[in-house]
BAMI-241257 format. One record per residue (C-alpha): residue in one letter; x, y, z. Coordinates in steps of 0.25 Angstrom, whole numbers, padded with zeros to 4 digits, always signed. Layout:
# residues N
aXYZ...
//
This chain:
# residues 245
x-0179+0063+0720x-0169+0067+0709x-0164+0082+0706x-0167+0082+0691x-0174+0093+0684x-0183+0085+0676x-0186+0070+0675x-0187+0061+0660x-0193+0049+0659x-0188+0041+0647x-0198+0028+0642x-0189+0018+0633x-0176+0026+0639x-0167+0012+0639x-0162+0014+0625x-0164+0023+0612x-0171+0036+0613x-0175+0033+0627x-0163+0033+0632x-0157+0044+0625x-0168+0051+0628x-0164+0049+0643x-0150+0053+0640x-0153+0066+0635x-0163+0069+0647x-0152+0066+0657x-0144+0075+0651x-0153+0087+0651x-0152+0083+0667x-0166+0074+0669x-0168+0064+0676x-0171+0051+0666x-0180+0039+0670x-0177+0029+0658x-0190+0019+0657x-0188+0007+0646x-0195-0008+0648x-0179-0013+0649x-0176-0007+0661x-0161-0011+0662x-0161-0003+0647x-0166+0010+0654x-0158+0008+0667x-0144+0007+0657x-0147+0017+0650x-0152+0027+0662x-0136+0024+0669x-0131+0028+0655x-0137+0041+0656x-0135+0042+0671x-0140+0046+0684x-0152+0055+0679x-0157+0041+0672x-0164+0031+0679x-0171+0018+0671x-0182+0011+0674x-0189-0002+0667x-0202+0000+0664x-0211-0003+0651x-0220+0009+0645x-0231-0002+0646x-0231-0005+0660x-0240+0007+0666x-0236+0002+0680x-0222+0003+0678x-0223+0014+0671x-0231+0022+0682x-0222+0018+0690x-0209+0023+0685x-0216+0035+0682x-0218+0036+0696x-0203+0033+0700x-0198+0043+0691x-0206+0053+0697x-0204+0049+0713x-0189+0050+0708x-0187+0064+0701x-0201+0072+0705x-0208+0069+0692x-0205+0067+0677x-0201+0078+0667x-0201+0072+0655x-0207+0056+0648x-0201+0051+0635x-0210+0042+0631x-0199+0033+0623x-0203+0019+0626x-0209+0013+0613x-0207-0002+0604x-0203+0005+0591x-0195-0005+0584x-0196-0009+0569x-0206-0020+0573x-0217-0011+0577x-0217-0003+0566x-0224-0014+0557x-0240-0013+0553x-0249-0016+0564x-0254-0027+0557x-0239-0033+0557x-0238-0030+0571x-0248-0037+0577x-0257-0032+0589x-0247-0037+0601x-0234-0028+0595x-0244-0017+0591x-0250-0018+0607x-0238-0019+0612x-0233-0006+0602x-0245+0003+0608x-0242-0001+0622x-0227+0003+0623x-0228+0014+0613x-0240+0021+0616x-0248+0016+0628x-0233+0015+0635x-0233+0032+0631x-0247+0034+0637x-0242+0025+0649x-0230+0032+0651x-0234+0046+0649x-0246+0043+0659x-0237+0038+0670x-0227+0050+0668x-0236+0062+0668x-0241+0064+0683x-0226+0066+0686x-0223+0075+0673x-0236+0085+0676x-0233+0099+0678x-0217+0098+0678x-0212+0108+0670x-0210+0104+0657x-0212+0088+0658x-0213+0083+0642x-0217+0070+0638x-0210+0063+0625x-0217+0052+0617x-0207+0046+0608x-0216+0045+0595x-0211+0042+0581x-0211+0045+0565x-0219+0032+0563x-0231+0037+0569x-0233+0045+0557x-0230+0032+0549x-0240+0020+0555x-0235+0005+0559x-0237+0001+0572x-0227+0007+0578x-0230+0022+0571x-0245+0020+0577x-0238+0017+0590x-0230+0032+0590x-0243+0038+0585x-0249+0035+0597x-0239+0041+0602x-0240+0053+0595x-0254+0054+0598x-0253+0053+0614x-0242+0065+0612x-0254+0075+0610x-0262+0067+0619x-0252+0067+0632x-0247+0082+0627x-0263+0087+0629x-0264+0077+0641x-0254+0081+0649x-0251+0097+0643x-0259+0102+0654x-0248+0095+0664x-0238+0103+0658x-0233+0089+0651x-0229+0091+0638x-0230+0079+0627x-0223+0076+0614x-0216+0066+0605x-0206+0063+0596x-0207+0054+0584x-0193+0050+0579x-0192+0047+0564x-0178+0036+0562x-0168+0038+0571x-0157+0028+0569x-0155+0023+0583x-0147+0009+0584x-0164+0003+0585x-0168+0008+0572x-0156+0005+0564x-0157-0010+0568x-0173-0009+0568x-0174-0003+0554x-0170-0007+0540x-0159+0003+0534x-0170+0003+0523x-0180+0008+0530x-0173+0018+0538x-0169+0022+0523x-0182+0023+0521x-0185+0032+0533x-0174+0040+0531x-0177+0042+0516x-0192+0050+0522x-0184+0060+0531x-0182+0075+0527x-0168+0074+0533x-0158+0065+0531x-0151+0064+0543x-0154+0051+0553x-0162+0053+0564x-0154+0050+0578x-0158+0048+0592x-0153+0061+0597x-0163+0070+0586x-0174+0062+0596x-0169+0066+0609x-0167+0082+0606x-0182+0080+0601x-0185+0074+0615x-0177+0084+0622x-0183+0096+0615x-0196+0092+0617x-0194+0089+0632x-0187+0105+0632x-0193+0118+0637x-0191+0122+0623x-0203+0112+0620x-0212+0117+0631x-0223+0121+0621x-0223+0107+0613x-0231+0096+0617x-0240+0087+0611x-0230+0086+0598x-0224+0075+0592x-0209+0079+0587x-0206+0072+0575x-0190+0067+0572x-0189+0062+0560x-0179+0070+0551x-0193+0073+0543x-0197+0058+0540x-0210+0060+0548x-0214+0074+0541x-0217+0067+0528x-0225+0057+0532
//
């Protein structure tokens, strides 16, 4: 059994938020369990950050797996802290009609981006009850307040934020999300049409880019002491674009 204070679990932690998310844990002194379906992704990016990081292969859909690397996790360090559930398909093919979709990708949509939530939440929580300040993140986003498949997807998510933050209060697990507006990682900018991050752009208050960094201090404040009275909410990070709307 490790030494370190507290334990993160990071879903999706081969690349992009995850990771980063997983670099910024590390450094606060946590032990990092980086979860991603391409396990040679999460086992790179967990020697980057270095021996606080471990990586596993495991997909959000597989409840088996799931289970049991929740369980390894916790044989390891004496439980889990802190769940970031980060794994999601977000990519500019999702975020069509429903109708355009088609009801293979919208199933598979719901079951990594929602049901994978419910799955990973439900297999990291007997391990997080009762330790002092254990938090759980859903990484949420502005199109919930938009529609499209994908924005249904992240309302969902929205939605089992309250549900999990009532659920589990009484455990002394708190539950919240962030829901990033654009933030111009390499993914986006190859993902989306400069006329339509334009566009985006042109329905935010501020004028300044959203970067990767603006969503991990969200993430880190809300796993903080300082946000020991906040559960159930849904952090929005959008440089203003989802006010408007």
């Amino acid at each position: 059994m490790t030494t370190a204070p507290h334990v993160a679990v990071v879903t999706g932690g081969g690349g992009g938020f995850g990771k980063a998310f997983g670099v910024a844990l590390a450094a606060q002194g946590m032990a990092v369990a980086l979860v991603d379906r391409n396990g040679d992704a999460a086992k790179q990016a967990a020697a980057e950050i270095g021996p606080l990081a471990t990586g596993f292969a495991g997909d959000v859909t597989d409840e088996t797996r799931i289970n049991a690397i929740m369980h390894d996790i916790a044989q390891t360090h004496g439980g889990i802290d802190i769940l970031i559930n980060n794994a999601g398909l977000h990519s500019h093919e999702y975020s069509r009609p429903l109708a355009e979709l088609g009801l293979e990708k919208i199933r598979r949509l719901f079951d990594v981006n929602v049901m994978g939530t419910i799955t990973c939440t439900l297999a990291a929580t007997p391990f997080m009850a009762g330790r002092k300040g254990a938090s759980i993140i859903n990484i949420a986003s502005a199109a919930a307040f938009q529609g499209g498949g994908y924005g249904t997807s992240k309302l969902a998510v929205i939605g089992l934020t309250m549900t999990f933050a009532r659920e589990l209060g009484a455990s002394g697990i708190r539950v919240n999300a962030i829901a990033p507006g654009i933030i111009l990682t390499d993914t986006i900018r190859n993902e989306l049409a400069p006329e339509t991050q334009a566009r985006v752009k042109a329905m935010q208050y501020l004028p300044d880019d959203g970067a990767e960094q603006d969503i991990v201090d969200a993430m880190l404040y809300l796993t903080s002491p300082q946000a020991r009275f906040i559960t159930g909410e849904t952090l929005r990070v959008t440089g203003g674009f989802a006010a408007g709307i």
